[in-house]
N, CA, C and O atoms as a printed pandas DataFrame, in Angstrom:
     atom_number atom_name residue_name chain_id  residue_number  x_coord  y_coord  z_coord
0              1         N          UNK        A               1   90.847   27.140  121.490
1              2        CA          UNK        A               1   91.389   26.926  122.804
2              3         C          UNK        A               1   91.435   25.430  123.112
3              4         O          UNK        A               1   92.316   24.921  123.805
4              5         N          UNK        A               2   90.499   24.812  122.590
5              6        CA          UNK        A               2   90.185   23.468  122.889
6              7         C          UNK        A               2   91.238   22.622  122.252
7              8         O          UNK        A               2   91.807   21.734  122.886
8              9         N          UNK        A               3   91.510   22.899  120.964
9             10        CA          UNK        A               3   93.007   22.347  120.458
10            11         C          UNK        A               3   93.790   22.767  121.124
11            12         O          UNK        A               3   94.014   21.860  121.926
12            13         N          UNK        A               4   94.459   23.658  121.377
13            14        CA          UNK        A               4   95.352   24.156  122.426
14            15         C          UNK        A               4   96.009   23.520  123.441
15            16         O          UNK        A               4   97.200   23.298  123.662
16            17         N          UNK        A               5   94.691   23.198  124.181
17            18        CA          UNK        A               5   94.384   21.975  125.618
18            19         C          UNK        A               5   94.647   20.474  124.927
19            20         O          UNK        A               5   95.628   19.823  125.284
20            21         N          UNK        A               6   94.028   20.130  124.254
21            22        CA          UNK        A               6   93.917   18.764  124.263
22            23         C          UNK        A               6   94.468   17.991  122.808
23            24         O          UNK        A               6   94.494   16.766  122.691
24            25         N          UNK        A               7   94.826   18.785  121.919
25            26        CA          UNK        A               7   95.474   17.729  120.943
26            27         C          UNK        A               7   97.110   18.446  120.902
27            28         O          UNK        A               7   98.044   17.764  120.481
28            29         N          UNK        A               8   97.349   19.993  121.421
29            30        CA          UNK        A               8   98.305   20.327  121.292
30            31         C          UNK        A               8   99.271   20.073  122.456
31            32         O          UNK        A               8  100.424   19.677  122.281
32            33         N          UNK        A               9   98.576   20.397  123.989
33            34        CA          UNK        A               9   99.383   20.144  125.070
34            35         C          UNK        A               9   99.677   21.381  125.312
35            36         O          UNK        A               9  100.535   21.570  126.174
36            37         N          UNK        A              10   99.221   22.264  124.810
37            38        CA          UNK        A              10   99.419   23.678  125.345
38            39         C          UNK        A              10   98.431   24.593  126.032
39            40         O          UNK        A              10   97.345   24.796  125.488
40            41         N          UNK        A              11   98.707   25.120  127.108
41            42        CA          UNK        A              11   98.062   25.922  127.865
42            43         C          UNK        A              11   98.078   27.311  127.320
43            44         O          UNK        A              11   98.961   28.167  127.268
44            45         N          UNK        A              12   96.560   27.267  126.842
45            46        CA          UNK        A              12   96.333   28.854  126.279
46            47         C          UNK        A              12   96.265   29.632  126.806
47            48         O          UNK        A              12   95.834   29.510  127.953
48            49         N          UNK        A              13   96.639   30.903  126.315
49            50        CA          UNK        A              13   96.683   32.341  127.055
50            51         C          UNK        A              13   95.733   32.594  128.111
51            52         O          UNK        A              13   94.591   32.174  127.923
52            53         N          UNK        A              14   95.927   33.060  128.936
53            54        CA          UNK        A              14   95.209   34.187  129.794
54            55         C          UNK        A              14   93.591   34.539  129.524
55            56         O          UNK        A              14   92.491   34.258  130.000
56            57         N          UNK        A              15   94.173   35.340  128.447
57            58        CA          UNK        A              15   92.785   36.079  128.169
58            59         C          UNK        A              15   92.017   35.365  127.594
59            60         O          UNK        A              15   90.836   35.607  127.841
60            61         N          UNK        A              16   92.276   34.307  126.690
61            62        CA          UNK        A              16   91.246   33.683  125.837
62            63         C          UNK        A              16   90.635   32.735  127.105
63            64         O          UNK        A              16   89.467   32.357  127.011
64            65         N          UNK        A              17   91.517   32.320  128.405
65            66        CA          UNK        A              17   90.453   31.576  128.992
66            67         C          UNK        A              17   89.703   32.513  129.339
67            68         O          UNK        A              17   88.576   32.034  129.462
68            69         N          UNK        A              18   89.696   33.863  129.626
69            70        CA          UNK        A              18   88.710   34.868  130.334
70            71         C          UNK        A              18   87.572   35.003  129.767
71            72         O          UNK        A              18   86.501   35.319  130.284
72            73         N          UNK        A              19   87.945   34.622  128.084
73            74        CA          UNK        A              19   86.774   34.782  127.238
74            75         C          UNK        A              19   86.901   36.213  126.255
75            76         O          UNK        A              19   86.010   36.782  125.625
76            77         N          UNK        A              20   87.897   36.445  126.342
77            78        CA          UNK        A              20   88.620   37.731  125.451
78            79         C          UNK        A              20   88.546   37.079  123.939
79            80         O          UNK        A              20   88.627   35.852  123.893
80            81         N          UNK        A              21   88.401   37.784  122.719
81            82        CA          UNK        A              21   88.770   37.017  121.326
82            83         C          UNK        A              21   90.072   37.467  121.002
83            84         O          UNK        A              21   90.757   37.339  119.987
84            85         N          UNK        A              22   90.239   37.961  121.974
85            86        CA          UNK        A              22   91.821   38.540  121.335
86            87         C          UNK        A              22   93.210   38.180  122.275
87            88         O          UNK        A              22   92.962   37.843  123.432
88            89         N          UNK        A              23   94.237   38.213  121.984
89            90        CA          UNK        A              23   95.015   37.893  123.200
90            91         C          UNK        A              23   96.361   39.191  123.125
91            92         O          UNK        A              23   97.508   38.841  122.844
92            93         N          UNK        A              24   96.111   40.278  123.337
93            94        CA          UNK        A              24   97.056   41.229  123.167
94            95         C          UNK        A              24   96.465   42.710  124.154
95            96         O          UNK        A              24   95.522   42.962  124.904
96            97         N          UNK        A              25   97.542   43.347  123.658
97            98        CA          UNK        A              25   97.145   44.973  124.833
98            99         C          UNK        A              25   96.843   44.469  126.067
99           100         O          UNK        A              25   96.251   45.276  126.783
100          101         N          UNK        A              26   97.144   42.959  126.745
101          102        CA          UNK        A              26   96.502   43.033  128.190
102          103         C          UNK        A              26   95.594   43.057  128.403
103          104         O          UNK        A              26   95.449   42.434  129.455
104          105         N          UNK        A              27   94.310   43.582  127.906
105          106        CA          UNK        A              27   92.565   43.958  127.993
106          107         C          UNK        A              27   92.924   45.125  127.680
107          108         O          UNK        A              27   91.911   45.816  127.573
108          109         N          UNK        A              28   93.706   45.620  127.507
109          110        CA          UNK        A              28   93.452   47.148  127.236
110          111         C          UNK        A              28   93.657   48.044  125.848
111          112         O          UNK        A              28   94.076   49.190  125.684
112          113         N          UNK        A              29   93.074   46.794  124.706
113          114        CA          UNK        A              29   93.251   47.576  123.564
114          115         C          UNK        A              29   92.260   48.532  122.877
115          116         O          UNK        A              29   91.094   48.342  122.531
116          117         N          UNK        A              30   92.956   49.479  122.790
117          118        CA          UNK        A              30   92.230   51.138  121.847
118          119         C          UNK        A              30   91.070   50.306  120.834
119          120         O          UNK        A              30   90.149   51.094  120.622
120          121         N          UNK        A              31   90.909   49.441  120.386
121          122        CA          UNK        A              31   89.972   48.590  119.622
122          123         C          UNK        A              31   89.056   47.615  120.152
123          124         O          UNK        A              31   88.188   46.974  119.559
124          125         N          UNK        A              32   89.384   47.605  121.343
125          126        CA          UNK        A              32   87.919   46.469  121.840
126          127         C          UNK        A              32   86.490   47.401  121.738
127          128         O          UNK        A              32   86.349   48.616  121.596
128          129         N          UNK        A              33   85.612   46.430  121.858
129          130        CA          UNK        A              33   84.445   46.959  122.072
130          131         C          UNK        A              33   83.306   46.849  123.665
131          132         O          UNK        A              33   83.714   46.654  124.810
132          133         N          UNK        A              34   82.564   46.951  123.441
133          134        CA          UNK        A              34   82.196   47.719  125.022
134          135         C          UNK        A              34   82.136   45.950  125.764
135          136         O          UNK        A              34   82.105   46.032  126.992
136          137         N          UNK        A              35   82.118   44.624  125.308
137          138        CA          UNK        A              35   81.717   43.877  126.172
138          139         C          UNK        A              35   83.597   43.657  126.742
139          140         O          UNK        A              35   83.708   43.658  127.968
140          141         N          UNK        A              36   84.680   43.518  126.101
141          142        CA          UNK        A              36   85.714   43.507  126.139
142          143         C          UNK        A              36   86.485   44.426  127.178
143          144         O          UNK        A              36   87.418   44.082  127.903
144          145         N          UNK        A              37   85.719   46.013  127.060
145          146        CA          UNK        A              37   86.135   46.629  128.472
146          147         C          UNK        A              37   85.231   46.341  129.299
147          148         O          UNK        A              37   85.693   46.613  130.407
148          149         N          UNK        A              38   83.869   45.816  129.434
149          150        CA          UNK        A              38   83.553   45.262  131.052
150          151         C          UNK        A              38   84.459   44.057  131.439
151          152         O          UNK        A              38   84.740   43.857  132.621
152          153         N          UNK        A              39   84.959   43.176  130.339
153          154        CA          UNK        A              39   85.667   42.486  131.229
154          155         C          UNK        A              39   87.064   43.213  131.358
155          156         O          UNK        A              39   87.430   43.132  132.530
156          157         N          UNK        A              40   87.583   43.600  130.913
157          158        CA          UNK        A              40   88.606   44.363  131.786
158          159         C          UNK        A              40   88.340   44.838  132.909
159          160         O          UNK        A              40   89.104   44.610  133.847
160          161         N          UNK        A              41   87.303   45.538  133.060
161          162        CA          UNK        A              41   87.139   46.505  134.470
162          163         C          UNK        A              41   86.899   45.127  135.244
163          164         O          UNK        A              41   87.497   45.236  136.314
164          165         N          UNK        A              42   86.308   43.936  135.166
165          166        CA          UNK        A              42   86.237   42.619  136.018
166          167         C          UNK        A              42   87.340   41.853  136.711
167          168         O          UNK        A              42   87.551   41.478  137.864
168          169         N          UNK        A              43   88.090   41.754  135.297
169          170        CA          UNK        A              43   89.249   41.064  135.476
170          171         C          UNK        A              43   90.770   41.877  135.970
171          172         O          UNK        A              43   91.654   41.440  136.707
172          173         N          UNK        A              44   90.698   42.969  135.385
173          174        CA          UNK        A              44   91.569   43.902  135.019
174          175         C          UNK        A              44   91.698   45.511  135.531
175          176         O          UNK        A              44   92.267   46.323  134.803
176          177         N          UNK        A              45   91.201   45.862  136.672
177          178        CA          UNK        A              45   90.422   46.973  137.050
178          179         C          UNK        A              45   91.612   47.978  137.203
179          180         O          UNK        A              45   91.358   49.085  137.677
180          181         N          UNK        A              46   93.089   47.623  136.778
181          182        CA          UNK        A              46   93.917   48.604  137.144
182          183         C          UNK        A              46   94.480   49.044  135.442
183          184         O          UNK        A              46   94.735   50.180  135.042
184          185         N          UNK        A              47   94.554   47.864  134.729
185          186        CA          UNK        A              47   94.388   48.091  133.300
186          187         C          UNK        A              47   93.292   49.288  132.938
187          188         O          UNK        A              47   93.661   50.363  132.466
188          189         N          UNK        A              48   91.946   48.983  133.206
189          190        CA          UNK        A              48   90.788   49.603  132.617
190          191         C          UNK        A              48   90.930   51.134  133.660
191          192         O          UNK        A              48   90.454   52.026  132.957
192          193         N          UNK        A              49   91.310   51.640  134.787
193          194        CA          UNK        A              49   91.712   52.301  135.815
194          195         C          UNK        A              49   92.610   53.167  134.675
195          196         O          UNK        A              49   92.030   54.069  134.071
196          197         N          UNK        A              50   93.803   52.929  134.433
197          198        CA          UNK        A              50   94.952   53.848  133.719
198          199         C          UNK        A              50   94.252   53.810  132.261
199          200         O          UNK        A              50   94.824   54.790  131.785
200          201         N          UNK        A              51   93.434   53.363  131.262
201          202        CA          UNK        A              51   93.016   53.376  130.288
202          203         C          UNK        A              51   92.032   54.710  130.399
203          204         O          UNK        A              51   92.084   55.707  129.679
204          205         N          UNK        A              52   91.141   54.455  131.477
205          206        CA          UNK        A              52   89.879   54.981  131.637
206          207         C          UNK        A              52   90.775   56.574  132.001
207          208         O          UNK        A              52   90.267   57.490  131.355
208          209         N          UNK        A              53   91.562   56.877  132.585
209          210        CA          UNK        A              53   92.425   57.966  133.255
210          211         C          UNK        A              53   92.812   58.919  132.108
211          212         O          UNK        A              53   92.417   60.083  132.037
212          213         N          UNK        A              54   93.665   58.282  131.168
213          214        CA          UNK        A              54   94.069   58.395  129.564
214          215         C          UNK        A              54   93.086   59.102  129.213
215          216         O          UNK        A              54   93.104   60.318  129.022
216          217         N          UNK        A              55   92.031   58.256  129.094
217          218        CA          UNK        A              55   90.986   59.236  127.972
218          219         C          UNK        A              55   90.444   59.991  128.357
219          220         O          UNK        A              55   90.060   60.787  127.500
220          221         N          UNK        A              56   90.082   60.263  129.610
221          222        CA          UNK        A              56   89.516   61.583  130.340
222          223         C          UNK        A              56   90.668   62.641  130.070
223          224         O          UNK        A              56   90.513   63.839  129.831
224          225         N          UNK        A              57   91.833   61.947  130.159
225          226        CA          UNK        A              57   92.739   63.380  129.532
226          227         C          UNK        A              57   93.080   64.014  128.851
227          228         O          UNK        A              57   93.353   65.214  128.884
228          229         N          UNK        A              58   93.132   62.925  127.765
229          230        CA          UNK        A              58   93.148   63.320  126.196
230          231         C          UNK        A              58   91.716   63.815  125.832
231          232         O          UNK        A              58   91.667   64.008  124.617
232          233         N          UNK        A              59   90.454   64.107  126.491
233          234        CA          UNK        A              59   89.065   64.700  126.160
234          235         C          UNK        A              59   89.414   65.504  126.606
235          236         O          UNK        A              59   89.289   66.414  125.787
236          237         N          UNK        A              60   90.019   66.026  127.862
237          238        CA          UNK        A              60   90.227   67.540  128.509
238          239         C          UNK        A              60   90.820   68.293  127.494
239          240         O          UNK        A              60   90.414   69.383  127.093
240          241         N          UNK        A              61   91.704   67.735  127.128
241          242        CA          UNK        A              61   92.734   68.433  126.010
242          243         C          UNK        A              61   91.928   69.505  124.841
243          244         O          UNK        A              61   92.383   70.491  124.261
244          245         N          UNK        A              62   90.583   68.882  124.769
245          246        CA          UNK        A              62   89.896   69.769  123.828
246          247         C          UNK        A              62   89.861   69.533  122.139
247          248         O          UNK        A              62   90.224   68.516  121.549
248          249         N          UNK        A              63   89.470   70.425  121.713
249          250        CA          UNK        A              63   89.733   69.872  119.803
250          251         C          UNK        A              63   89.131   68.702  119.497
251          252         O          UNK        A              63   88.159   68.188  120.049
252          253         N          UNK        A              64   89.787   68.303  118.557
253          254        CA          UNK        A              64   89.717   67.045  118.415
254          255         C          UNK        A              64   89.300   65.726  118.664
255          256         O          UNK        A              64   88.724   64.846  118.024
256          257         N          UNK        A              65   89.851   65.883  119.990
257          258        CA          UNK        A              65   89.543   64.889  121.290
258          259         C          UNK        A              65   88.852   64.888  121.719
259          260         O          UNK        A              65   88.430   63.870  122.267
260          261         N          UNK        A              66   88.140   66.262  121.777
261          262        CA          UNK        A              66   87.082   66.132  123.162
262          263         C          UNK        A              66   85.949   65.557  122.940
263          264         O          UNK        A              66   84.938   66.016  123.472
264          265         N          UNK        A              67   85.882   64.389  122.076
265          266        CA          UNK        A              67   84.562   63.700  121.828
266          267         C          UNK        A              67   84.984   62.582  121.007
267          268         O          UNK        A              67   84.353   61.855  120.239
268          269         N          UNK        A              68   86.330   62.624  121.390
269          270        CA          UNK        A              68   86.591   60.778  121.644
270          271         C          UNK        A              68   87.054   59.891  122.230
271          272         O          UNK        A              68   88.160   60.271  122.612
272          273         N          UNK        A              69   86.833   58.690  122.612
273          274        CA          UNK        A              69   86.727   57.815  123.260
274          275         C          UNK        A              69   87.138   56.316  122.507
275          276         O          UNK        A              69   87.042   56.040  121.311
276          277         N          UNK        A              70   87.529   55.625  123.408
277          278        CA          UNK        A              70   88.079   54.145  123.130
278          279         C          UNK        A              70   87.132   53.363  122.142
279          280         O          UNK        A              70   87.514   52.894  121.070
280          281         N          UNK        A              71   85.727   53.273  122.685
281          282        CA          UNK        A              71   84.829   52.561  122.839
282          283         C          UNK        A              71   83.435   53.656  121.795
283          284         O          UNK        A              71   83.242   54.859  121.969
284          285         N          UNK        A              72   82.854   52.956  121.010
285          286        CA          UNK        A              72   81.496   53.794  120.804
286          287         C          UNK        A              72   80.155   52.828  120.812
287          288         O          UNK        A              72   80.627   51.714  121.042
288          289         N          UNK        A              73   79.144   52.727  120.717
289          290        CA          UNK        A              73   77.814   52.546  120.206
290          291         C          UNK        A              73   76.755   53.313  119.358
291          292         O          UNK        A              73   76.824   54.516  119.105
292          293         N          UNK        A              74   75.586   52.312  118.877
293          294        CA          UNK        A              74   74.906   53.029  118.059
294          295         C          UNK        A              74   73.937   52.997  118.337
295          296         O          UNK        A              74   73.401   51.903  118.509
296          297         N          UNK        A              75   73.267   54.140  118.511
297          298        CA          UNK        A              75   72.011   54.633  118.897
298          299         C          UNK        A              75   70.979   54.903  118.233
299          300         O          UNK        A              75   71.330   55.718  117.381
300          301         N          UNK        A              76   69.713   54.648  118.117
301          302        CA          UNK        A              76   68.759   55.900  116.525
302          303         C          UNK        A              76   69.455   55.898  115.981
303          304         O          UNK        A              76   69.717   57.078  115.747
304          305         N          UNK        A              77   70.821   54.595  114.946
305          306        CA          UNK        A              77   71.177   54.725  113.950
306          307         C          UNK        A              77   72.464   55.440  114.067
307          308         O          UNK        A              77   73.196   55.279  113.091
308          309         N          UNK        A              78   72.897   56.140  114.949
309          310        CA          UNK        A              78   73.571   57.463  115.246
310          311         C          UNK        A              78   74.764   56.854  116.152
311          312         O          UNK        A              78   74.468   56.538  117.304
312          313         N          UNK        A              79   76.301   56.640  115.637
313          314        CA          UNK        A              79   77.715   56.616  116.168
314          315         C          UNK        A              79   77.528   57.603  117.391
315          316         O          UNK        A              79   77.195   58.773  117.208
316          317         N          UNK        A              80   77.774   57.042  118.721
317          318        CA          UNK        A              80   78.187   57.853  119.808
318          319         C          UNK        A              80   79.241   57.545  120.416
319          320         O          UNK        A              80   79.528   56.353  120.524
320          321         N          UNK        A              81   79.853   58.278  120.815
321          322        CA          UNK        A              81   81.182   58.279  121.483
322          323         C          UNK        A              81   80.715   57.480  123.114
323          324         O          UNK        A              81   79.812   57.934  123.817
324          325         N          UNK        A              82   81.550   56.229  123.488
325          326        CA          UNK        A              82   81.072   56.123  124.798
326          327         C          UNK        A              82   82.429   55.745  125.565
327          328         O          UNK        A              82   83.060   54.811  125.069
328          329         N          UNK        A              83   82.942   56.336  126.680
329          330        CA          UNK        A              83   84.039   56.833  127.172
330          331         C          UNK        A              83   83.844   55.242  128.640
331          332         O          UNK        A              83   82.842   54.759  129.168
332          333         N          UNK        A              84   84.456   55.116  128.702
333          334        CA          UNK        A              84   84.862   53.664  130.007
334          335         C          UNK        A              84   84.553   54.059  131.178
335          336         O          UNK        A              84   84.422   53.133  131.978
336          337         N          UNK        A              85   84.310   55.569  131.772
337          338        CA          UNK        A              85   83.666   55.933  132.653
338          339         C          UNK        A              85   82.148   55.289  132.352
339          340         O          UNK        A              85   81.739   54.206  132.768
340          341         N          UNK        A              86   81.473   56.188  131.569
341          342        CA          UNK        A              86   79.464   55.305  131.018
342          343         C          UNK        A              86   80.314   53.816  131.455
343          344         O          UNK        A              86   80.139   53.383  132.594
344          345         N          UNK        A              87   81.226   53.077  130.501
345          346        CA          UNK        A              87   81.363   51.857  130.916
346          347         C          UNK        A              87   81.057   50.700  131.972
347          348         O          UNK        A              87   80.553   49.644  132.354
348          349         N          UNK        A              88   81.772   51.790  132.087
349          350        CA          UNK        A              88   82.135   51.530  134.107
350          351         C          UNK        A              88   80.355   51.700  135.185
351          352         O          UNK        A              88   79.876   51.301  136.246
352          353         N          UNK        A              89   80.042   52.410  134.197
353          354        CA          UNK        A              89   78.669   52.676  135.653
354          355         C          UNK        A              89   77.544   51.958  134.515
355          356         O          UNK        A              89   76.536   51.677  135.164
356          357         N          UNK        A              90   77.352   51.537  132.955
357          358        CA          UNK        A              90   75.774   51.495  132.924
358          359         C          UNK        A              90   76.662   49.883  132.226
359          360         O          UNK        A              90   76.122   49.670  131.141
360          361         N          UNK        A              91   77.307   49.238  132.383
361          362        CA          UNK        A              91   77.814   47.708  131.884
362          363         C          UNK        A              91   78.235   47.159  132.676
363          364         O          UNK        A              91   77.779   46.018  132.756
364          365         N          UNK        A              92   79.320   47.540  133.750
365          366        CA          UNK        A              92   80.139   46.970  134.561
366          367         C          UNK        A              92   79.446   45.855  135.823
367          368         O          UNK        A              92   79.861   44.809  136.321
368          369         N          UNK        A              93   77.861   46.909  136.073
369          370        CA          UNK        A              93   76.852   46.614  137.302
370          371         C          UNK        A              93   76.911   45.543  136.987
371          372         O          UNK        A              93   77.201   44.731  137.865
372          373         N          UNK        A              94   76.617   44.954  135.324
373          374        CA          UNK        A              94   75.532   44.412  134.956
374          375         C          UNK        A              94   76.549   42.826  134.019
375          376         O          UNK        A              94   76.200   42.071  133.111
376          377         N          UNK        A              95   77.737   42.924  134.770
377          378        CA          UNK        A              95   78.575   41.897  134.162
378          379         C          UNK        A              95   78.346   40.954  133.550
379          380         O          UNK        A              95   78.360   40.645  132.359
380          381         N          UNK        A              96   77.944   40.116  135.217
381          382        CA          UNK        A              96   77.947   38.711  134.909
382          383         C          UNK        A              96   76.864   38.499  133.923
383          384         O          UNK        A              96   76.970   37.468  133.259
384          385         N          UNK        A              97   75.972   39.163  133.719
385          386        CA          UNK        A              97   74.670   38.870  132.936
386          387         C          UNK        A              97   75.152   38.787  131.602
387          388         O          UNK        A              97   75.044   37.821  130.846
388          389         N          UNK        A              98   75.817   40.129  131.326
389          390        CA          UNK        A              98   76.616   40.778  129.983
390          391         C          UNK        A              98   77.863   39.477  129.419
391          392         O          UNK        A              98   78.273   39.033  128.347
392          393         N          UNK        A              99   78.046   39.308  130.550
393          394        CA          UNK        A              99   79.205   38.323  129.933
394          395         C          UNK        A              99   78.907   36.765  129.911
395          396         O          UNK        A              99   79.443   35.813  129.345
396          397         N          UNK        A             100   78.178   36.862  130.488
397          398        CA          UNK        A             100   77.673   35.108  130.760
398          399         C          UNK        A             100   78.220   34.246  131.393
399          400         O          UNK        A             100   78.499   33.099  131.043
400          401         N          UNK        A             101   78.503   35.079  132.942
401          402        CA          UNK        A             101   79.518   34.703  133.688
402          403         C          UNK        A             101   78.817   33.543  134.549
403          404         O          UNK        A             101   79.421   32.624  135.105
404          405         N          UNK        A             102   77.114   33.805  134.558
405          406        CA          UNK        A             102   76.799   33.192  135.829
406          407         C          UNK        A             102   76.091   31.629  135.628
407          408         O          UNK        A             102   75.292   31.288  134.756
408          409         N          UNK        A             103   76.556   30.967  136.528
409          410        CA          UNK        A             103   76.384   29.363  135.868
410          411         C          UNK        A             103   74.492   29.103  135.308
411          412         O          UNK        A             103   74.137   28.035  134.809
């Protein structure tokens, strides 16, 4: 970013000033991981809103789906499915800390 600014003359994207590593999907890519959707839900709450909507629907749907999610973690070793709702209530509280927002 810092080349970007100052030897290139170009003003970098959006997201990378937000602190995103990525600069695509808006915040809302099927591949981020859980610190990437708290900042969506921060920055982005209508992005992470229709994302978060999506996958509750495609879990209703059943089969397949019904035990997956955007986002996972690992627990006791153990892949869990973790859906942007959990997101939303046990990361989101806890942002600025999570993200290293606060001076």
């Amino acid at each position: 970013m810092q080349v970007c600014e100052d030897e290139l003359g170009i003003d970098p994207p959006l997201l990378y000033k937000l602190g995103y590593d990525f600069n695509n999907c808006g915040g809302g890519c099927c591949r981020s991981g859980i610190k990437a959707w708290t900042r969506t839900a921060l920055f982005f709450p209508t992005v992470f809103a229709r994302r978060s909507e999506w996958e509750q629907a495609e879990r209703a749907l059943g089969g397949a789906r019904a035990n997956r999610s955007f986002a996972a973690r690992t627990r006791n070793g153990e892949k869990q499915a973790l859906t942007l709702q959990q997101i939303q209530q046990e990361y989101v509280p806890n942002a600025p800390s999570l993200l290293k927002l606060e001076p």
